[in-house]
C-alpha atoms as an extended CHARMM CRD file, in Angstrom:
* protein
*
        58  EXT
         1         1  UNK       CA            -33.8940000000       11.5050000000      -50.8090000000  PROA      1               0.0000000000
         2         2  UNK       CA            -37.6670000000       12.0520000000      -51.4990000000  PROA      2               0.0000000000
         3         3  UNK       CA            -38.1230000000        9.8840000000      -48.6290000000  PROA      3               0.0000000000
         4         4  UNK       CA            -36.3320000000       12.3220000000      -46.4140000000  PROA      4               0.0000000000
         5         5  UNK       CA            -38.2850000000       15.6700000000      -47.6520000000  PROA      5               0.0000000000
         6         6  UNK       CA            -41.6760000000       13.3950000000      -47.1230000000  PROA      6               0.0000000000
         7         7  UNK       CA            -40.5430000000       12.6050000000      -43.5950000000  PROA      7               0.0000000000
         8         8  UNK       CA            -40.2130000000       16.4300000000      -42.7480000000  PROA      8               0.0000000000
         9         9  UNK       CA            -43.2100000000       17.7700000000      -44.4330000000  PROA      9               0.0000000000
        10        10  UNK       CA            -45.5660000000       19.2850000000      -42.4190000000  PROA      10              0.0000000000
        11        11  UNK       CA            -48.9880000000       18.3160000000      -42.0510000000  PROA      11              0.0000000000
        12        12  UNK       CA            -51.2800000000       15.1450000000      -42.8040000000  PROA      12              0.0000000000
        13        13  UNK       CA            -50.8660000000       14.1330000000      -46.6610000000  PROA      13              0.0000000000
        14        14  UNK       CA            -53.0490000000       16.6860000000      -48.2400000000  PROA      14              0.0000000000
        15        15  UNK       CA            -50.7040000000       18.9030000000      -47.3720000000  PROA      15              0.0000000000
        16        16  UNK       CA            -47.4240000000       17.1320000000      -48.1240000000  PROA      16              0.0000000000
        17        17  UNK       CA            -48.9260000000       16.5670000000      -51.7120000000  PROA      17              0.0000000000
        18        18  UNK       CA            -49.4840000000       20.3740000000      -52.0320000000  PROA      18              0.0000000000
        19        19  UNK       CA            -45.8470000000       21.0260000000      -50.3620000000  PROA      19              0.0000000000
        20        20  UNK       CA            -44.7200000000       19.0620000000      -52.7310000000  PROA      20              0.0000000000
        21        21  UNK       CA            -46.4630000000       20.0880000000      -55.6700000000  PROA      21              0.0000000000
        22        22  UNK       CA            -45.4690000000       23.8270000000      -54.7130000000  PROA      22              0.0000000000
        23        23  UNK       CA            -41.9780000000       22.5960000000      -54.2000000000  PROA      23              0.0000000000
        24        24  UNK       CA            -42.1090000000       20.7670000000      -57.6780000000  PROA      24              0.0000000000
        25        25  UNK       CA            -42.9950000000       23.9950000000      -59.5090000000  PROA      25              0.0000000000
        26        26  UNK       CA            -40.7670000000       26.0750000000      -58.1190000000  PROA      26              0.0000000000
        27        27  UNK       CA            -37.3240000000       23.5920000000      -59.1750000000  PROA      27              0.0000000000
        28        28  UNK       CA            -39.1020000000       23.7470000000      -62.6580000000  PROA      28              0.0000000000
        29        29  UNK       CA            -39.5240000000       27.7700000000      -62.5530000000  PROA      29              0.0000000000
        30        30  UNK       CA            -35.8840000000       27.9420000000      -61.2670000000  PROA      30              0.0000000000
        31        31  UNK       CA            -35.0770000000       25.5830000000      -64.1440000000  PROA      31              0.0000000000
        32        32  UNK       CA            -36.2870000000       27.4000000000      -67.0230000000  PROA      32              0.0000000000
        33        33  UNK       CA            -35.8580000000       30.7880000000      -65.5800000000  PROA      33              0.0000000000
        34        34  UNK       CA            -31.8120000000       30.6940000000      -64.8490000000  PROA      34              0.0000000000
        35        35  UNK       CA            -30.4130000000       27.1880000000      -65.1610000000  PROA      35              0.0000000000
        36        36  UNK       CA            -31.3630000000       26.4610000000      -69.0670000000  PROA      36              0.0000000000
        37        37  UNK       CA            -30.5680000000       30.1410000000      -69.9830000000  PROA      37              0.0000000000
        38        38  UNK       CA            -27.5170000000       29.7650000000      -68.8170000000  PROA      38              0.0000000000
        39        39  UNK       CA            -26.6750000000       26.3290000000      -69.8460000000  PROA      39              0.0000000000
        40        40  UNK       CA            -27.8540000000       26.7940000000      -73.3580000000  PROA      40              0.0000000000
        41        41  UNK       CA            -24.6820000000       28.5440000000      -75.1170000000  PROA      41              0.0000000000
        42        42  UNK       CA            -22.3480000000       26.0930000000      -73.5000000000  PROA      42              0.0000000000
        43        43  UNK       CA            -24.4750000000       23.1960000000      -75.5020000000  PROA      43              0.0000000000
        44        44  UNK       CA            -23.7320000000       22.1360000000      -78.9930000000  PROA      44              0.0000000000
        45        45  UNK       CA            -27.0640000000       21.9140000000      -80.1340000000  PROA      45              0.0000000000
        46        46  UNK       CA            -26.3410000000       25.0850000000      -82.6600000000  PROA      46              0.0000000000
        47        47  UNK       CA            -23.5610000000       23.5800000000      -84.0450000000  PROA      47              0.0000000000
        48        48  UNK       CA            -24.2340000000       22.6050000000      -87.5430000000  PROA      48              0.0000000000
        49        49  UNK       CA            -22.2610000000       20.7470000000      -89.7620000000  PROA      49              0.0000000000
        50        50  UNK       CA            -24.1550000000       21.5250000000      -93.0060000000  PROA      50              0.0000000000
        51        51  UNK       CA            -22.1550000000       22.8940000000      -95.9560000000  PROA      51              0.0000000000
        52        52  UNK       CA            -23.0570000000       24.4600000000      -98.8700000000  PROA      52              0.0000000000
        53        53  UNK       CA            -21.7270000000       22.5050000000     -101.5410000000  PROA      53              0.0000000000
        54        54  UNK       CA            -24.6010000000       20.7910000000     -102.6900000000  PROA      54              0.0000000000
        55        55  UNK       CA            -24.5770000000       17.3630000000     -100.5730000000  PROA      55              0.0000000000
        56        56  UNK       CA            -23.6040000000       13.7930000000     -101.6960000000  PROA      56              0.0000000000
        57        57  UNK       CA            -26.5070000000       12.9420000000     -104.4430000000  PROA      57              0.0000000000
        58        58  UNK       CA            -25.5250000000       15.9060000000     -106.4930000000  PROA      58              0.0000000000
């Protein structure tokens, strides 16, 4: 797949590298911006299962 975005880059490779970085930085921005946001109640990571009766040493 990278092979295939390479291949239809413009330009020499100075210019694919900065395509690419651009590119890069933008699925990261889109990442944080809407995916994780909206992926982040449907994860369990808030679930605790800590109780309040004093824990097994007690």
């Amino acid at each position: 797949m990278y092979g295939w975005i390479w291949r239809h880059l413009p330009g020499n490779v100075w210019v694919r590298a900065l395509i690419s970085l651009v590119l890069i930085l933008a699925v990261v921005y889109a990442l944080f911006q809407y995916v994780f946001p909206w992926a982040e109640p449907l994860l369990p990571f808030n679930d605790v299962t800590v109780d309040g009766d004093g824990g097994a040493g007690q």
